[in-house]
PLY file of the C-alpha trace (Angstrom):
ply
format ascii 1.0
element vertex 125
property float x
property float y
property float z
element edge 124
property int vertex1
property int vertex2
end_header
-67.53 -76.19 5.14
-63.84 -77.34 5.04
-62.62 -79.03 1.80
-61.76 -81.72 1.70
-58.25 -83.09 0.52
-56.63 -86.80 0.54
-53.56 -88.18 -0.91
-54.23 -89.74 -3.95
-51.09 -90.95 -5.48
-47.21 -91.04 -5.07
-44.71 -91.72 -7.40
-40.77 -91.58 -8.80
-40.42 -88.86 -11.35
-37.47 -89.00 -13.87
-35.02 -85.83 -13.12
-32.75 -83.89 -15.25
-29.44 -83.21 -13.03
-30.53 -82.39 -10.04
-31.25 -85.13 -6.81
-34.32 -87.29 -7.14
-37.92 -85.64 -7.79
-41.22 -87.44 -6.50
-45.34 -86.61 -8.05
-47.57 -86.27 -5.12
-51.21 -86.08 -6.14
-53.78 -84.73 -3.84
-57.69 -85.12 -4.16
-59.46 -82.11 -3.62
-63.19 -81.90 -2.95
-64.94 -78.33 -2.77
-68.10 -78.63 -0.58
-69.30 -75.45 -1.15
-70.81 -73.16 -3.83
-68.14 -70.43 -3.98
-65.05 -71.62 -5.84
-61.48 -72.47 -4.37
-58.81 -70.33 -4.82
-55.79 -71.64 -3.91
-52.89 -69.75 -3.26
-49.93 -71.95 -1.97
-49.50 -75.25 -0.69
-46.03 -76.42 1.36
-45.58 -80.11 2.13
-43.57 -82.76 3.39
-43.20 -86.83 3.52
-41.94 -88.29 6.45
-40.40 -92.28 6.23
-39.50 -93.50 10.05
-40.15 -90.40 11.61
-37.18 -89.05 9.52
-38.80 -85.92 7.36
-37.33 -87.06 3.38
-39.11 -85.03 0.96
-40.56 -81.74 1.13
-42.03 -79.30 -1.37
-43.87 -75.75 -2.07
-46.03 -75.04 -5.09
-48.31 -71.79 -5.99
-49.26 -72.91 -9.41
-52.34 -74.39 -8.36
-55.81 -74.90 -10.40
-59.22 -73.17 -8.83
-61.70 -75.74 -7.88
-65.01 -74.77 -9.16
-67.72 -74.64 -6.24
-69.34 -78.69 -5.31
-66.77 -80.30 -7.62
-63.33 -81.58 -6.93
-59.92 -81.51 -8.95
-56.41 -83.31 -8.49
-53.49 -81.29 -7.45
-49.97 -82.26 -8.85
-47.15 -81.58 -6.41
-43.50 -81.38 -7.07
-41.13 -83.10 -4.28
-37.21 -82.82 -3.91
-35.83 -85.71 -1.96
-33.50 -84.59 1.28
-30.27 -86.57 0.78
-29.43 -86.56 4.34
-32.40 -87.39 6.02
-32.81 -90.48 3.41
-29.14 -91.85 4.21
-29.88 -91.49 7.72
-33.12 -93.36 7.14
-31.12 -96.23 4.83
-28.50 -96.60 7.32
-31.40 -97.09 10.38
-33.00 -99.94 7.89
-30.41 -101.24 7.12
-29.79 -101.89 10.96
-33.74 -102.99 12.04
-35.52 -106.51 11.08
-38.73 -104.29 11.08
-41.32 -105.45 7.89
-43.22 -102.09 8.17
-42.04 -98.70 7.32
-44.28 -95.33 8.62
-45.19 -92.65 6.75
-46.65 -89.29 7.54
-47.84 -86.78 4.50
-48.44 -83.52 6.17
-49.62 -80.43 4.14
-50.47 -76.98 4.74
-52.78 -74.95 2.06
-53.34 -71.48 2.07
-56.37 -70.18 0.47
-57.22 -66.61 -1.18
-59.71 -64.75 0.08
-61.39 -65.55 3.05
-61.05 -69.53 3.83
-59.00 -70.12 6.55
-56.07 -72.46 6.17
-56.17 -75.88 6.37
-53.43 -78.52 7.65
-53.85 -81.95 6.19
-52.00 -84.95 7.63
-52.13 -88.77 6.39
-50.36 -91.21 8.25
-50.00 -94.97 7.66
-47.46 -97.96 7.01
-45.69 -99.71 3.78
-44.76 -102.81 4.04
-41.37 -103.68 3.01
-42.07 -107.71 2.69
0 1
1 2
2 3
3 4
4 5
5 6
6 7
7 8
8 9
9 10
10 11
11 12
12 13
13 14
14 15
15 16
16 17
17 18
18 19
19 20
20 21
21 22
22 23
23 24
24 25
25 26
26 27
27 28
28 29
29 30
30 31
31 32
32 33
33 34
34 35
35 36
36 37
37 38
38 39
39 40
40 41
41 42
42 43
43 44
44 45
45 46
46 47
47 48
48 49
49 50
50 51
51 52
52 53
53 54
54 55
55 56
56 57
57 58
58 59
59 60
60 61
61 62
62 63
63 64
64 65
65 66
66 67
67 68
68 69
69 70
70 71
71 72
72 73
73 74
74 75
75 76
76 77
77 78
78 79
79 80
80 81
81 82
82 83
83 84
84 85
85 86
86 87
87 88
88 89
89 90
90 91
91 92
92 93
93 94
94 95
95 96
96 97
97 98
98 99
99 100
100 101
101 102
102 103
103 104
104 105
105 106
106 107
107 108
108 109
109 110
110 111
111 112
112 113
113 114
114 115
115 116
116 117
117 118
118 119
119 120
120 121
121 122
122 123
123 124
């Protein structure tokens, strides 16, 4: 069986320098006896349709066989793509903002890989 793997949590993290880094923390749940072996995960958050963050990360923990672990992510913040999104708020009346987390892990050995997507609104009143 597939794992399974949700987005548990989202937050600001405090950055030295560079542009703005977010925490994304996914849930996942290993269904299966043999353990998971993860070998890279890339990632992105999209506000609006407008893609902001995005992210890559190999140092991933094995989940042990019918248990499940949290895996800590590391997101930059595109500038850009967050002006352009400021600048199209700042133009709407809308109360709701859309958001799309869309991931894809690659496994070693002989899982194949799996594409997650979460999508879903914030509201902004």
């Amino acid at each position: 069986d597939p794992p399974n793997v949700s987005l548990e949590s989202f937050s600001n993290e405090p950055s030295e320098g560079g542009g703005p880094r977010f925490l994304i923390k996914l849930r996942v749940q290993n269904p299966n006896e043999q353990s998971l072996d993860i070998s890279g995960i890339s990632y992105s958050i999209a506000l609006a349709g407008k893609e902001v963050l995005t992210g890559v990360s190999k140092d991933i923990p094995v989940i042990e066989g019918y248990s499940e672990g949290i895996v800590t992510l590391d997101a930059s913040l595109k500038l850009f793509q967050m002006l352009r999104l400021l600048t199209s708020l700042g133009q709407s009346e809308a109360d709701k903002l859309t958001y799309r987390f869309a991931a894809k892990i690659d496994f070693k050995g002989l899982i194949p890989t799996q594409r997650v997507e979460e999508e879903g609104e914030i509201s902004l009143k």
